[in-house]
N, C-alpha and C positions, 0 to 999 in steps of 0.2 A: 498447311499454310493457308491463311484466309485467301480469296481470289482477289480482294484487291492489296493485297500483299505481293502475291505473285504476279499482276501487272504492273506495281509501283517497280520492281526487282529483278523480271525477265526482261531481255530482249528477244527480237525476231518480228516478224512479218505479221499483219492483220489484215483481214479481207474481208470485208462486208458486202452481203449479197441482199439483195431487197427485188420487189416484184412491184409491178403497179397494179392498177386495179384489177387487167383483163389477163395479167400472169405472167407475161414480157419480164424476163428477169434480167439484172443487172449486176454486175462485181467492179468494184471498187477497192484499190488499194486502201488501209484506213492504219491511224497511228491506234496504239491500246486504248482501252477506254479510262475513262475516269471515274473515279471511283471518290463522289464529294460529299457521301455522308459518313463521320470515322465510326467503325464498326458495321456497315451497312452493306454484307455484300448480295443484297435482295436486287439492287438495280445500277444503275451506271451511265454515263451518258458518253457522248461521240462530240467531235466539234466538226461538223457540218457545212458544203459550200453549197449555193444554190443548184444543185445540178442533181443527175440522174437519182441517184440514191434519196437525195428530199426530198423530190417531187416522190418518190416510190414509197417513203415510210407516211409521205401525207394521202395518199391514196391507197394503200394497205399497209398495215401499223406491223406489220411482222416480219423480220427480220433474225440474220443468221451472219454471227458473227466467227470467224474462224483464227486462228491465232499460231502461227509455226516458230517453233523458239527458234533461235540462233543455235549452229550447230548440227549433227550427223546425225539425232535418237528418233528422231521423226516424232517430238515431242511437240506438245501445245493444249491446245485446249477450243472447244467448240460452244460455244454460246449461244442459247436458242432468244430472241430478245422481242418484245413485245412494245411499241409506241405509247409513252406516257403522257408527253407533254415538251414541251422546246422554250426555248429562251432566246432574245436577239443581243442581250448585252454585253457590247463587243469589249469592255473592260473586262469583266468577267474572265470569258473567254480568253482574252491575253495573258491573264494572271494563270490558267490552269495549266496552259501551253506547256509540252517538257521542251520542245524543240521551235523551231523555227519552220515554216509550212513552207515546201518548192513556189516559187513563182509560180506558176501556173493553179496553185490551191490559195491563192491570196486574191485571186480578180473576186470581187462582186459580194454580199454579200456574204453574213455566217452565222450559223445557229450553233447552238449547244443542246443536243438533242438528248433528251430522257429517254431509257429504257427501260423497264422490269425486265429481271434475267428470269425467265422459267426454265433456264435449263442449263445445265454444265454438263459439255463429255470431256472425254480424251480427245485427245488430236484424232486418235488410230481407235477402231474399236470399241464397244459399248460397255456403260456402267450403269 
């Protein structure tokens, strides 16, 4: 199954982890990623609020995506991801939306953030 197949069609939990410049790490609840060019699963973006994690991918561009399906298998998938490029346009961004963001993820600005994916694992274990 392509990868962005498999985030258009799993459910479960994402958590993106980012660093700042001086290595200060941060985790962050995150919805899957997006997956907006068809056939393209080289890269992928995040929809972004102004807070710990931006400031962290605009001061060091690498980041590590991690992904727990729904369910008992301790399945998922690990994302190694690299800072491309970001976008402000908040139509955009509305349109890609699968769900609705908590209160609390709606105050203040929002980006739509690029990544290149260098790396796929398993949830568990190495490939």
């Amino acid at each position: 199954m392509k990868l962005s197949e498999y985030f258009e069609q799993t459910k479960g939990l994402g958590v993106l982890a980012t660093a700042d410049a001086e290595g200060k790490v941060n985790v962050a609840i995150y919805a899957r990623p997006h997956f907006l060019r068809q056939g393209d699963d080289s890269s992928c973006a995040l929809i972004m609020s102004d807070r710990a994690s931006h400031d962290n991918v605009q001061a060091n561009p690498h980041a590590a995506y991690l992904f727990v399906e729904e369910g008992e298998d301790h399945a998922g998938k690990r994302l190694t991801l690299t800072l491309v490029g970001e976008e402000t346009d908040i139509e955009k961004i509305q349109s890609i939306r699968r769900r609705s963001a908590p209160p609390v993820s709606e105050e203040g600005p929002k980006y739509l953030v690029h990544f290149r994916i260098d790396a796929v694992r398993p949830l568990l274990g190495a490939e």
